[in-house]
ROTORBA-272997 format. One line per 2 residues: their letters; for each residue x, z, y of C-alpha. Coordinates in Angstrom, 1 decimal. Each point is the difference from the previous one (the first is absolute). Layout:
BEGIN
a) X,Z,Y  ...
This chain:
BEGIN
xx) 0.0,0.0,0.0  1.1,-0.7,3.5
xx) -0.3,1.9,2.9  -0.1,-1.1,3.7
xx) 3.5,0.7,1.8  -1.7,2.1,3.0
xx) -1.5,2.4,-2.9  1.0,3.0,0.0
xx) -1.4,0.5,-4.0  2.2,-0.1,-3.1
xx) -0.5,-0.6,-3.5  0.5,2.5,-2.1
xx) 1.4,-0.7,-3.6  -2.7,-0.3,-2.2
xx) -0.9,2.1,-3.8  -0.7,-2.3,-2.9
xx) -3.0,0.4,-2.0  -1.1,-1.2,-3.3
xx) -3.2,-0.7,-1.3  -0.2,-0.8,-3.6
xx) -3.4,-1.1,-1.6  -0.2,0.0,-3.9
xx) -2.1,-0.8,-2.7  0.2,1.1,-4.2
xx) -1.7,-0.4,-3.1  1.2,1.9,-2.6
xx) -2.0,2.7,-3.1  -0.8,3.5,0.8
xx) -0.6,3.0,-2.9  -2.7,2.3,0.9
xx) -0.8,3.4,-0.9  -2.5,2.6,1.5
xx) -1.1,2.7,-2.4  -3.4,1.0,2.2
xx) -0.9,-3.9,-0.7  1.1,0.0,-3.5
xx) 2.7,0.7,-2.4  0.8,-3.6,-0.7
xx) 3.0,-1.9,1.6  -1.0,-3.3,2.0
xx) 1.9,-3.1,0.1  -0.3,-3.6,2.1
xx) 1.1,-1.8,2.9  0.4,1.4,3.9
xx) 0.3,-1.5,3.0  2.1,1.0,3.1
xx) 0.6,-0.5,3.6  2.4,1.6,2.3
xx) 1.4,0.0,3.2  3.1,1.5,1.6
xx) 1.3,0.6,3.0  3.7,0.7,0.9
xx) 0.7,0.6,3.3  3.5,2.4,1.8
xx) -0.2,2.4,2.3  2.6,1.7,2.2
xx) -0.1,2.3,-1.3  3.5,1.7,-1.3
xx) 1.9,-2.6,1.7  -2.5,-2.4,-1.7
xx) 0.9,1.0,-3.6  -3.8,0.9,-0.6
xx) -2.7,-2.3,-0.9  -3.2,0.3,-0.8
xx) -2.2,-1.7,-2.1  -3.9,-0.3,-0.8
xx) -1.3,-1.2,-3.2  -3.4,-1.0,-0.8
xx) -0.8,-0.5,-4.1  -3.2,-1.1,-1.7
xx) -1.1,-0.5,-3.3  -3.2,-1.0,-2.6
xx) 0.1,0.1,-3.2  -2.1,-1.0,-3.1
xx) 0.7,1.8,-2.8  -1.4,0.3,-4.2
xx) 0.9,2.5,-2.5  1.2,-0.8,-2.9
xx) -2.7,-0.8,-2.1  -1.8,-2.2,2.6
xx) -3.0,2.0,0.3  0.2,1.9,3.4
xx) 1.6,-1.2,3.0  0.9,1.4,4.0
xx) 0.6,-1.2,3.0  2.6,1.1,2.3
xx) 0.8,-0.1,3.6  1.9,1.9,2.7
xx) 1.9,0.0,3.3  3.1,1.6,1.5
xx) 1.8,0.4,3.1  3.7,1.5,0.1
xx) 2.0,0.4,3.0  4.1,0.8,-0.5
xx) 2.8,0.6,2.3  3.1,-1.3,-1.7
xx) 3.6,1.4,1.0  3.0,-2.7,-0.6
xx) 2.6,2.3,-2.0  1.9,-3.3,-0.9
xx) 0.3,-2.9,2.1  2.6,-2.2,-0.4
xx) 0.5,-4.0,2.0  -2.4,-1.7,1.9
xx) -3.0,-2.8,-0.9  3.1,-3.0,1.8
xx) 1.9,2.1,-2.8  0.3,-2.2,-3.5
xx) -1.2,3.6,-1.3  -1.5,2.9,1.2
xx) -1.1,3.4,-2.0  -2.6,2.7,1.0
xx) -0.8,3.4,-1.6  -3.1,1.9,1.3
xx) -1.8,2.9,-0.1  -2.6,2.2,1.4
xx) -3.5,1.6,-0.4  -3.4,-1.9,-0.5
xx) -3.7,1.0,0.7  -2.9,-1.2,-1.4
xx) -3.5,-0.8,-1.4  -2.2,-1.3,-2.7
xx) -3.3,-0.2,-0.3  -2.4,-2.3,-2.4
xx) -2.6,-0.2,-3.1  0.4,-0.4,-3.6
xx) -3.7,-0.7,-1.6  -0.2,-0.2,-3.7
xx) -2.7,-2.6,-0.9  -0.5,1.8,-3.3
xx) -1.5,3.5,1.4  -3.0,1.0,0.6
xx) 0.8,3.2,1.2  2.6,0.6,2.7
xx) 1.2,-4.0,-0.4  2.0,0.5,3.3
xx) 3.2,1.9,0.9  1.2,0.5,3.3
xx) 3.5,-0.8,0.9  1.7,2.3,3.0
xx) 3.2,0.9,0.8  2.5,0.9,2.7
xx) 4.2,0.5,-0.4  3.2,0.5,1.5
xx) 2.7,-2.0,-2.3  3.6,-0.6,0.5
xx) 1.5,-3.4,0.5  2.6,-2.2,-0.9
xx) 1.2,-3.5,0.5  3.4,-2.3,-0.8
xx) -0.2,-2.9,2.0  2.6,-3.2,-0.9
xx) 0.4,-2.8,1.9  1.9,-2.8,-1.2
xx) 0.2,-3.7,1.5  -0.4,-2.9,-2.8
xx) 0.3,-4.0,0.6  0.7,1.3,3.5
xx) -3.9,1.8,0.1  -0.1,3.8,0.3
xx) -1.6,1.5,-2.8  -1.3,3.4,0.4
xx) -0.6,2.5,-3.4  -1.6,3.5,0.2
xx) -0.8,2.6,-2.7  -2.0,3.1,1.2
xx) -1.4,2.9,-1.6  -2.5,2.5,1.2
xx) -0.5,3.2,-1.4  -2.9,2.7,0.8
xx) 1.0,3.3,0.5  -2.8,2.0,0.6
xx) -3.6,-0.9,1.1  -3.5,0.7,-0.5
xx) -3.2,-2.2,-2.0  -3.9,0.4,-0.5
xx) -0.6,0.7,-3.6  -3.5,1.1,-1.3
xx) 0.8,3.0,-2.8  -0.8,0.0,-3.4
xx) -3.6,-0.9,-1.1  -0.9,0.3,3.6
xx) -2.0,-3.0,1.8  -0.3,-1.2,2.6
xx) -3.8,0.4,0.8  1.4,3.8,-0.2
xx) 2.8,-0.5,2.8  -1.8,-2.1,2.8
xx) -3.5,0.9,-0.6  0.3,3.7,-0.8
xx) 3.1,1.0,1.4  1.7,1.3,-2.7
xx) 3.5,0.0,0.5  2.6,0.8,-2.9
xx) 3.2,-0.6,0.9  -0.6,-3.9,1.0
xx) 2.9,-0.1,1.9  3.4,0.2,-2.0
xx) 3.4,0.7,1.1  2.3,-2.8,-1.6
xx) 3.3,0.0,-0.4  2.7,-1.7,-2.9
xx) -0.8,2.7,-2.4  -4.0,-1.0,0.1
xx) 0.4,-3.4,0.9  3.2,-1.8,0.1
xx) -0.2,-3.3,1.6  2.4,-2.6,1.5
xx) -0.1,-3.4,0.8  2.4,-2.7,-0.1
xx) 0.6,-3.4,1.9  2.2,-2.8,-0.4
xx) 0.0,-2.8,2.6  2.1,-3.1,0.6
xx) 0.2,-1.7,3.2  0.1,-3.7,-0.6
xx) 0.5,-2.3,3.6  -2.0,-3.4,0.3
xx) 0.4,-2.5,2.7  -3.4,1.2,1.8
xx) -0.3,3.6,-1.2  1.5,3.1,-2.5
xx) -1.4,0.6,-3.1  0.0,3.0,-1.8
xx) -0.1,0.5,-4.1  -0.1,3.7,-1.4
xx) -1.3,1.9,-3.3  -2.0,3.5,1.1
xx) -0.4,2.6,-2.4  -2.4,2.9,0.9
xx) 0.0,3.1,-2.4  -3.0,2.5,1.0
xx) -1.2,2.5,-1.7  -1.0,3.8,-0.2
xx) -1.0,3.1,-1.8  -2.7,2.0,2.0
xx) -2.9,1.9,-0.5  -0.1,-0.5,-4.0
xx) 0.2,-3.9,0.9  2.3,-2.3,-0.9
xx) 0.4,-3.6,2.3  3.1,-2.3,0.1
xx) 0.0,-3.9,1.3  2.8,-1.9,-1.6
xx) 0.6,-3.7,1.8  2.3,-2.3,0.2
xx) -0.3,-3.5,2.0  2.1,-2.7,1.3
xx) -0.8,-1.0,4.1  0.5,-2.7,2.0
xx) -0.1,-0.3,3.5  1.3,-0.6,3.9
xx) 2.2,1.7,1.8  -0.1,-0.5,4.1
xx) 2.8,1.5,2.1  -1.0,0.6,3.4
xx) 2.2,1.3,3.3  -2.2,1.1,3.2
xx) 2.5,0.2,2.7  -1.5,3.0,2.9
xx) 0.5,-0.8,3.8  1.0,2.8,2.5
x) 1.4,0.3,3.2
């Protein structure tokens, strides 16, 4: 951008940002004991979208980024005679701190090592076609995980390519969980409460999730290949639950520098 000469305003240098927008299919195995005892199995669509963006924080060694995941599924046990349908949303926000980082993206190689706390939320349905009573189950859940990420960036055919594996790991949090034999006629329309909220933590309900993206440049745009793995699960109120999924994305990657003006 160029200014006029008799302006007295400056540019400052701007922060990138990177929006990444991705799509999987891939198989999920489904368990929730207050639905039934039987393990589900089938196919399970995702979305998600990131954003990356620095901050000046700590000289500019923190970033922060937001992450956006959603998922249906369609799942059958395994005799083909009862099946559920899943769905659920979540929104995590970290702030990563760069332990390691070594060269520069005009570098033929650059590597980063991050880490630093995430919050976040879930919420969503499962509803088992098969019950009569109670066919639903109410997904809830808030967390504060740790997070890590190794980030390599390596030019090829004279393109930089960009790979990243992160891992995110709840450390304690809380989730809505009905007790045993209790319904839910009993919770919202009578008001009985028995312990539906649960404390979780990695003795009750380890979780983690895993992501493995490569950055691949075209002529118009970045695209960006990964494998997600997402391990829930938990032991509360006599209940047992756990979400097993794997799929491979696909998607675009945008990187975006808004450059401030001040005087």
């Amino acid at each position: 951008m160029q200014l006029p000469a008799n302006d007295v305003k400056v540019a400052q240098q701007g922060r990138p940002t990177v929006h990444a927008t991705l799509i999987g299919i891939g198989g999920v195995h489904l368990l929730d004991t207050y639905l039934s005892p039987l393990e589900y199995h089938g196919p399970q669509l995702q979305f998600m979208h990131e954003t990356l963006r620095r901050t000046r924080m700590a000289d500019g060694r923190i970033s922060v980024q937001t992450l956006w995941h959603c998922n249906l599924a369609y799942a059958k046990s395994l005799a083909e005679n009862g099946r559920t349908l899943g769905g659920d949303i979540s929104f995590d926000a970290a702030w990563h701190y760069r332990l390691v980082d070594t060269g520069t993206e005009n570098t033929k190689s650059h590597f980063r090592l991050l880490l630093g706390p995430q919050i976040g939320a879930t919420g969503g349905a499962l509803y088992n076609m098969r019950n009569g009573n109670n066919p639903v189950q109410a997904l809830a859940s808030v967390r504060l995980s740790a997070s890590a990420a190794a980030i390599y960036g390596f030019r090829l055919w004279r393109q930089p390519f960009t790979a990243r594996y992160q891992l995110d790991l709840p450390l304690i949090g809380a989730k809505f969980s009905p007790n045993y034999g209790q319904s839910y006629y009993e919770i919202f329309s009578l008001g009985y409460y028995d312990h539906n909220v649960c404390v979780t933590h990695p003795f009750n309900a380890f979780s983690s999730r895993h992501q493995v993206t490569l950055d691949v440049p075209l002529p118009l745009t970045t695209l960006r290949f990964g494998y997600l793995c997402d391990l829930r699960q938990s032991h509360v109120n006599e209940l047992k639950y756990h979400s097993y999924s794997h799929a491979f994305m696909v998607g675009i990657v945008r990187y975006l520098t808004i450059h401030k003006v001040k005087k």
